[in-house]
C-alpha positions in Angstrom: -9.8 65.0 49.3 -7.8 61.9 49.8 -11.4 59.6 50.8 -12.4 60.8 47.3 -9.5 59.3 45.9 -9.6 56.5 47.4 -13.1 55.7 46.5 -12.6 56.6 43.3 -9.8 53.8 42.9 -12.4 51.0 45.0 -15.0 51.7 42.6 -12.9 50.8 39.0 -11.3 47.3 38.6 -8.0 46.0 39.3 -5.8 46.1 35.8 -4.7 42.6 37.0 -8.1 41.7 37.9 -9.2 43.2 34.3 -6.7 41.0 32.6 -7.2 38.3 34.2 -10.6 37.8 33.2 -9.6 38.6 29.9 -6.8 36.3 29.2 -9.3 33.6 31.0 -11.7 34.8 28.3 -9.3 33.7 25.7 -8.4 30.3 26.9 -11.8 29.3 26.8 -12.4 30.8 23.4 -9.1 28.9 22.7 -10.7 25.4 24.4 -13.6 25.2 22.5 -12.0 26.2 19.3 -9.5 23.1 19.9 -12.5 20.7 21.0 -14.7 22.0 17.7 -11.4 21.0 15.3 -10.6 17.6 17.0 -13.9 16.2 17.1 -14.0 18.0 13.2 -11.0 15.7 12.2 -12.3 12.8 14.1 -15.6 13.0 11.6 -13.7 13.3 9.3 -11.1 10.2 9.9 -14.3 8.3 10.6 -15.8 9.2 6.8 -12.6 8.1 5.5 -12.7 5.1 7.0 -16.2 4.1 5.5 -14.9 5.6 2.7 -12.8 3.1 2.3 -14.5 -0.3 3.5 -17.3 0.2 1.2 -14.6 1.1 -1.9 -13.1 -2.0 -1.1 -16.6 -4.1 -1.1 -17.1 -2.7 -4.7 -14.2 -3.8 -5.5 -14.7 -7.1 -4.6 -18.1 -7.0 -5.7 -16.5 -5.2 -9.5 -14.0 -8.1 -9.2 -16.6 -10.8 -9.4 -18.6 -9.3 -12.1 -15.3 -9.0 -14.0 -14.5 -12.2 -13.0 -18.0 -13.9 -14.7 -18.7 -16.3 -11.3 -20.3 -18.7 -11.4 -23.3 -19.6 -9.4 -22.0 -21.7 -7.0 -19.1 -19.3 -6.8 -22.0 -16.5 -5.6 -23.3 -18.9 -3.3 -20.1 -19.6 -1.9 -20.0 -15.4 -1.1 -23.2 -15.6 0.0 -22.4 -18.3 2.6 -19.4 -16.9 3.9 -21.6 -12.8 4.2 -23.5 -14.9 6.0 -21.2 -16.4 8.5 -20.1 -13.1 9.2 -23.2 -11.9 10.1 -24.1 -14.8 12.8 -20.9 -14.1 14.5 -23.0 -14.3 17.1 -23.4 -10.3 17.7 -27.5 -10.8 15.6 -30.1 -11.5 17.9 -32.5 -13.5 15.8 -31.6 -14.8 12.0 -33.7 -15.6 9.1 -32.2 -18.1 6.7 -33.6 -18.1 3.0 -34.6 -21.7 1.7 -31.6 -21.2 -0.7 -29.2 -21.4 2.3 -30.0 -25.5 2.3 -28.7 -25.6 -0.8 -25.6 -23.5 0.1 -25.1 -26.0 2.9 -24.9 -28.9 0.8 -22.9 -27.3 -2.0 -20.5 -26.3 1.1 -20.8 -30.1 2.2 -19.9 -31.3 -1.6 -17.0 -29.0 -1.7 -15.6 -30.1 1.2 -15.9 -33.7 0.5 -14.0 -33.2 -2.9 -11.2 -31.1 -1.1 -11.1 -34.1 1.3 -11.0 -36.6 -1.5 -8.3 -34.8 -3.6 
């Protein structure tokens, strides 16, 4: 009688052994919910983020209308967007036939600045 017992007890699990894998089965349950939340509130600090750069370009851009620029104030804008974007990061730009005149107005501008 005692071999029956005692393959009885080899055949069933450990309660330790039983836990084990359960409380192991919880962390990893407790991991990915962790992961799936931070990278849910790193989306979400990124949206605000260009949430709030392109509030701010209207804005600016609300501020101008509001403003009633003038042309060569626009062109001014226009000059400096387009510094920004040869920053030297662009592989290959295309310059409108308008820029030359941009360049010149820049060129007069600074000459009065320098004059004044």
């Amino acid at each position: 009688m005692p071999k029956q017992e005692s393959a009885c007890c080899l055949t069933r699990p450990l309660p330790s052994v039983r836990g084990g894998a359960e409380a192991e089965k919880q962390a990893a349950i407790l991991r990915a919910e962790a992961k799936r939340e931070s990278m849910i509130r790193e989306a979400e600090g990124q949206a605000e983020a260009i949430k709030t750069v392109q509030q701010a370009s209207a804005d600016g851009i609300r501020m101008l209308n509001d403003a009633q620029a003038s042309k060569e104030v626009l062109q001014l804008k226009s000059l400096e967007a387009f510094s920004k974007a040869a920053d030297g990061k662009a592989t290959k730009i295309i310059i409108p036939s308008e820029i030359q005149g941009m360049a010149g107005l820049a060129k007069s501008f600074s000459e009065v600045i320098k004059d004044n």
